[in-house]
Structures are given as C-alpha cells and as structure tokens.
N, C-alpha and C positions, 0 to 999 in steps of 0.2 A: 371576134373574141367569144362569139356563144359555145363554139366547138370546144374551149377551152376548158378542161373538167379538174382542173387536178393543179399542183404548185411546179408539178415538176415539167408540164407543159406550159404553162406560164411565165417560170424563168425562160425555157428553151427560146421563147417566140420573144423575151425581153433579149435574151444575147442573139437573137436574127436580126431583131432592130439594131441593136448598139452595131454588129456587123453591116447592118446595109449603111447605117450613117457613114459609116469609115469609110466602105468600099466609093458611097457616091463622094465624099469629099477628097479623096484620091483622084477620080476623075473627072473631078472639077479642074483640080487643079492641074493634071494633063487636059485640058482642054478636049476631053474626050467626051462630056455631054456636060450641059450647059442648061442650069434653068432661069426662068424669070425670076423675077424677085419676087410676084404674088404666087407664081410654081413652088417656091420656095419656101415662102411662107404657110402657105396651104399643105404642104406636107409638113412641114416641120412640125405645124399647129395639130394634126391628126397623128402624128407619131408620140406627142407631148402625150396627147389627151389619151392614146391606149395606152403610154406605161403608167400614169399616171389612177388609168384605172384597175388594169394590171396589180397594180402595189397596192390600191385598195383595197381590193377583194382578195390577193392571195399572199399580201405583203413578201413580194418578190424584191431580187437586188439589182436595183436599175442600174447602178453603177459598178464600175470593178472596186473600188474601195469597203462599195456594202458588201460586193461578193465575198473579198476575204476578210471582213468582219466575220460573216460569215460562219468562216469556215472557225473562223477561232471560237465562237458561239457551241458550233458542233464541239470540237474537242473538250471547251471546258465543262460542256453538259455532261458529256463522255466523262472524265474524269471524275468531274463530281458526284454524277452518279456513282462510279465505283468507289470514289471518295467515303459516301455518305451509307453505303452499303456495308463498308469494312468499319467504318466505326457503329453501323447499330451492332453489329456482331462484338465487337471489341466491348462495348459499352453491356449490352448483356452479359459478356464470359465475366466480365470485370464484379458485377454484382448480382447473378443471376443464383449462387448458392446462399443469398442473404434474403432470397424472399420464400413464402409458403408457395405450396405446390398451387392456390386457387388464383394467386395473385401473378404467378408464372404464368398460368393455363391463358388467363383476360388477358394478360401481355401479349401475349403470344396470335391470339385469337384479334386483338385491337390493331396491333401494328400493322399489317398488310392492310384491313381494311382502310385503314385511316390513310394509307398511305397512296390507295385508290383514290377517295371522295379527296387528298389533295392536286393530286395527275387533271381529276373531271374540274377541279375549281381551275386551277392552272390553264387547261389546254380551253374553258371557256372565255379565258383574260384575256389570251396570246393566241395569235395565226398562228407564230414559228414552232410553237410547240418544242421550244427548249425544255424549256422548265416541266411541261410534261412528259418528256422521254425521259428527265432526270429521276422522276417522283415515281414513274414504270419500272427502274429499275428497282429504286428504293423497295418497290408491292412485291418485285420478282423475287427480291433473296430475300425479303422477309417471309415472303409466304415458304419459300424454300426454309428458311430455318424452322419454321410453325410449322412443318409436318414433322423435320427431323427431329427438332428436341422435343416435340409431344410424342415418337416414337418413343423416344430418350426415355421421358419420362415413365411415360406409363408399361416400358419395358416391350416396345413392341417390335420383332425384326424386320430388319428393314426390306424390302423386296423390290425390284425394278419399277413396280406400278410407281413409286414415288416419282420417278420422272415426267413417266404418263402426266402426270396430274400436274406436275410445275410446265411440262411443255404446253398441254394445252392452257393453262393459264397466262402464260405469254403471249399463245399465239392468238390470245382471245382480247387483251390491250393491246397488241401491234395492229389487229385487223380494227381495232375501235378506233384507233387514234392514227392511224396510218403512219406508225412508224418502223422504220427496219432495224432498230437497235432491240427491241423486245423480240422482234419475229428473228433475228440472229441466235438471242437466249432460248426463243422455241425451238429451234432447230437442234441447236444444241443439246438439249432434253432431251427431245422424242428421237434424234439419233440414238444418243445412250441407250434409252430403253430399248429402240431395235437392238442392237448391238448386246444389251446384256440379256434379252428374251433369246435370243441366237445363241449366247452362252451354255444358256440353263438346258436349250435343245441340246446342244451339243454334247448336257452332258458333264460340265466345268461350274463350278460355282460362279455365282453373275459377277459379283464385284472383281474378279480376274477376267473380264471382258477387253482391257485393254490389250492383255497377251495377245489375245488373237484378232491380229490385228481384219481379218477373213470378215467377221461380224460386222464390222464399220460398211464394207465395200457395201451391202444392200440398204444399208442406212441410207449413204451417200446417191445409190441410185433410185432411192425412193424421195430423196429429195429433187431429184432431176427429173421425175416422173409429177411432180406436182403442176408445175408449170404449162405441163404436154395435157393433162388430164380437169385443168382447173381454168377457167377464163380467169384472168383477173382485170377485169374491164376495169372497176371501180378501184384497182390498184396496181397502177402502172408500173410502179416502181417496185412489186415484189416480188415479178420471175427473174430481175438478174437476181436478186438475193439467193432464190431456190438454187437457182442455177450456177452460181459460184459455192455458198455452200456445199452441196452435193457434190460439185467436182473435186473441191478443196481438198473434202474425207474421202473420197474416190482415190486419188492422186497421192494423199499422204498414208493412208492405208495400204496402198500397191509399193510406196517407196522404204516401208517400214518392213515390210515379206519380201521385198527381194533386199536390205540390205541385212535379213536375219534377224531384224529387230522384235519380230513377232510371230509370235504360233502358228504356222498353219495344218487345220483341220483335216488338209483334202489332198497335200503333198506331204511325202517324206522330207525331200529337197526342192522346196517351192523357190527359192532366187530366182534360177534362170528365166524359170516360167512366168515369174512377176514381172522379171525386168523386162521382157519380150511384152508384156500385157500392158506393161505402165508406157512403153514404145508405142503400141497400138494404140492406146487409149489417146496418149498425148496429140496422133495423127489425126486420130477420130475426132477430139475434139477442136484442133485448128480447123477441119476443113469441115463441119457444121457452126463453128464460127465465123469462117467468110462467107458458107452458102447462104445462113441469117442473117449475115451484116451483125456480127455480137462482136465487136473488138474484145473486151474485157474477156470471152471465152477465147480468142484466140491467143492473146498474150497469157494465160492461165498454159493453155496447153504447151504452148510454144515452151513457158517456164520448164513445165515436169517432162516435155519430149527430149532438154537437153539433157535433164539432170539424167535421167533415166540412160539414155545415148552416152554419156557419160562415164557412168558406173557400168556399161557393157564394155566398153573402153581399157576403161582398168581392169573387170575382168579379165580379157582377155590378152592383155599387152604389157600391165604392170609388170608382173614378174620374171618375164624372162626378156623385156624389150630394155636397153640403153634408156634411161633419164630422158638425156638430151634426144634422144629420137623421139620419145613418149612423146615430151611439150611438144614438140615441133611440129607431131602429126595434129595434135589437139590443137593446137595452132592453127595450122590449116585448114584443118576442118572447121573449124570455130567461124572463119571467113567463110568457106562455102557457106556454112549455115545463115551467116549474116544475110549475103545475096542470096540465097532461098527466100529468108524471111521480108527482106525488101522488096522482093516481086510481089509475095504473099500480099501483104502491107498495101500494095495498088488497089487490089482487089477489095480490100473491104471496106 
C-alpha cells in the first residue's frame, strides 16, 4: 500500500480487492481452487486489514452501496454549488442598488475571500472534499462577479484579461485541493480568453468570439497539449480532464464550421473542409485512444466520427436520394460501424 499516493488509486486497488473476493468465491464454488480454512482466514484477515486501512487514510468506498452514496454526494455538491452560486448573485441584484458604493466595494472584496478560508476549513474536516468543491465554486463566481461589478462600478471596460484572472484563479484551488470541478471552471476561462485574444487578432471585437467558432479550435488544442508538456505525477486524475476538455471544444468548434454555425476566418465555404477535418480528427482520436489504452478518448471520438460521417451523409444524399433509400443506407451503415467499433473495443 506504500505505492498508494492518491484516492483515485486507492478506490482502484479497493474495487481489485472486492473483484478478487468475487472471482475466488466463484471458484470455490466450481471446485476449481480450494483453500484451508487458516488459508482462508489469513487472507481474508490481510484483505480486512488493507481496506480497512485504505478507508482510513483515503476514506475510500469499500463497498458498492458507499460507492453510490457516493456518487449521489458528487451530484448534490455539484448542485449545490451552482445552487449557492445563483443565489449570491440573485440575493446581491435583489439588494445591491440599496447600499453605498464603500459598502458594495468590502462586499465585493469579502465574499470570495471568505468564501476561500470556508473551502480551507472545510476540506481540513473531510477527506471526500465534498463540501470543499461546493465552497470552490461558491470563491469562483464570486470572484467572478468582484471583478465584473467593480468593472461596473467604477466604469471600467471590460477586456479579455478578465478571464485570464478567474481561470487562473480556479486553476490555482483545483491544483490546491485536487479537484476537477474548479480545474473544469479553469479551463473554461482560459479557453475564453484564448478564443476572444484570437478575436481581437483577428480583428472582430472580443465579446463576438463565439461567431467564430475557428478561435475555440487552438483553445481546445492547447488544452490537449497540457497533458503531453505537464507531468502530473501529483495529480493523476487531471490529464483525462485536459484531455476531454480540449477534445470536447476541438470537436464542438469543427461541428459548429461545418454545420454553418459559425464564422470562419480562413474559408469563404469552410463546411466541406470542417466536415472532412472533424472525420480526421474523430479517426485521429479513436486510434490514439486505443494506442494509450484511453477509453473515455475513444468513445468521445467515436461520438463526433459518426456525427461528422453523418452530416457528410446528408450532404451528399439528402436531396436528391429516396427517404426510404436514405434510412436504409444509414441503416446499414450504422451496423458496419457497430462491428468496426466492437473489434475497436477488443483492443483497448
């Protein structure tokens, strides 16, 4: 258990245990290996005693019942944090024009802090660090609204750096407290700001950054590039984040340019060429997900290879092909794709 550094390899090696009980009490009961009773006892008692320690030090879910407790823990932290997010907001607009500009300003200036030194009391109580990803989110949109409405106030325009400063703010409580719901809200950020800094190059005023939808794509690959350029020895669990992020905006950026959804910079008629890229890409990323052993990267691709496959589909058949022929071919195809993706699936 010394090798053990982290929660997320401590569950792992708790669900190998609960797996190896299974598998040997299955072949017990086929009569396919057979222990003594002190055999018996002397493993059981040395299986007892590591999850037992296990759950002390990293308060892991020894059991499937804790596991989806669990799970319900995450969602209503999730919640609640956005919960407790949209009413400070709601609870400032409600009375924020009743107080003086110095009593706004300490507000404004107290709330994120406070809402820090509750996250550090929090996550020193509790292992699970519920209640401190709740109180990260609470510091994240407060701080977010303490730069905007002190913009507000003292009349000042707003400019991309604003992101700059809330993404690295997040990504400086996810790297403190090791969580991925704050490093999801940084990514988020520091995408923006590439994307609207891209704008301003380009030329277009930044808050019209979404039109183009071109901006996002190097966001997206410079979050894929963290992972490749960053060890994260001390945090195991945060290059899948990078790395579905990144593809996510990658992927929904290519799907938004080729269905006309968005500006592009650098074609007149960017579709075809998106949708042939967002093909590539989907390929690109299935078969660096099986060569890494990344399921989550290859089901991500696999998603955007069909949608993509798809929409070349109807380009080119919608309009002048029979209905009924159309399904039929997608239909079929649909099955190839199926056994493509089931042999895929062996492999990783």
């Amino acid at each position: 258990m010394n090798d053990i550094t982290s929660k997320r390899e401590a569950q792992q090696r708790v669900d190998r245990i609960r797996a190896f009980r299974q598998e040997l009490a299955r072949l017990e009961r086929e009569n396919v290996l057979t222990l003594s009773s002190e055999q018996r006892q002397g493993l059981e008692a040395s299986l007892d005693q590591e999850l037992e320690a296990l759950a002390q030090r990293f308060d892991v879910d020894v059991t499937e019942s804790q596991k989806q407790i669990s799970w319900g823990m995450r969602i209503a932290s999730t919640i609640g944090g956005l919960a407790l997010c949209a009413a400070v907001f709601l609870f400032f607009y409600r009375f924020w024009g009743l107080l003086e500009t110095p009593v706004q300003v300490a507000i404004l200036m107290a709330t994120p802090i406070s809402a820090v030194l509750a996250a550090e009391y929090a996550a020193r109580r509790e292992r699970t660090l519920y209640f401190a990803a709740l109180l990260c989110l609470v510091a994240i949109a407060s701080f977010i609204m303490n730069l905007s409405v002190l913009a507000s106030i003292f009349n000042i325009t707003p400019a991309p750096g604003g992101f700059l400063v809330w993404g690295a703010f997040a990504l400086i409580l996810a790297y403190h407290y090791r969580l991925r719901l704050p490093l999801v809200a940084g990514l988020v950020c520091l995408g923006t700001y590439v994307a609207a800094e891209l704008t301003v190059f380009a030329g277009v005023f930044w808050p019209q950054f979404p039109e183009g939808s071109e901006t996002l794509i190097p966001a997206g690959l410079l979050m894929l590039a963290v992972p490749l350029a960053v060890k994260h020895r001390q945090f195991p669990e945060f290059p899948a984040v990078y790395r579905l992020a990144g593809l996510l905006v990658v992927f929904l950026a290519l799907l938004m340019l080729s269905l006309k959804m968005g500006r592009s910079y650098l074609l007149a008629d960017a579709a075809v060429f998106y949708q042939v890229t967002g093909l590539v890409a989907g390929a690109l990323a299935i078969w660096l997900g099986i060569r890494h052993r990344l399921p989550a990267m290859v089901n991500l691709g696999a998603t955007f290879f069909v949608i993509f496959l798809y929409c070349r589909f109807v380009a080119w058949w919608w309009d002048w092909m029979p209905k009924y022929l159309f399904f039929l071919i997608i239909g079929l195809i649909s099955v190839g794709l199926l056994g493509l993706f089931k042999r895929f699936r062996r492999t990783v």
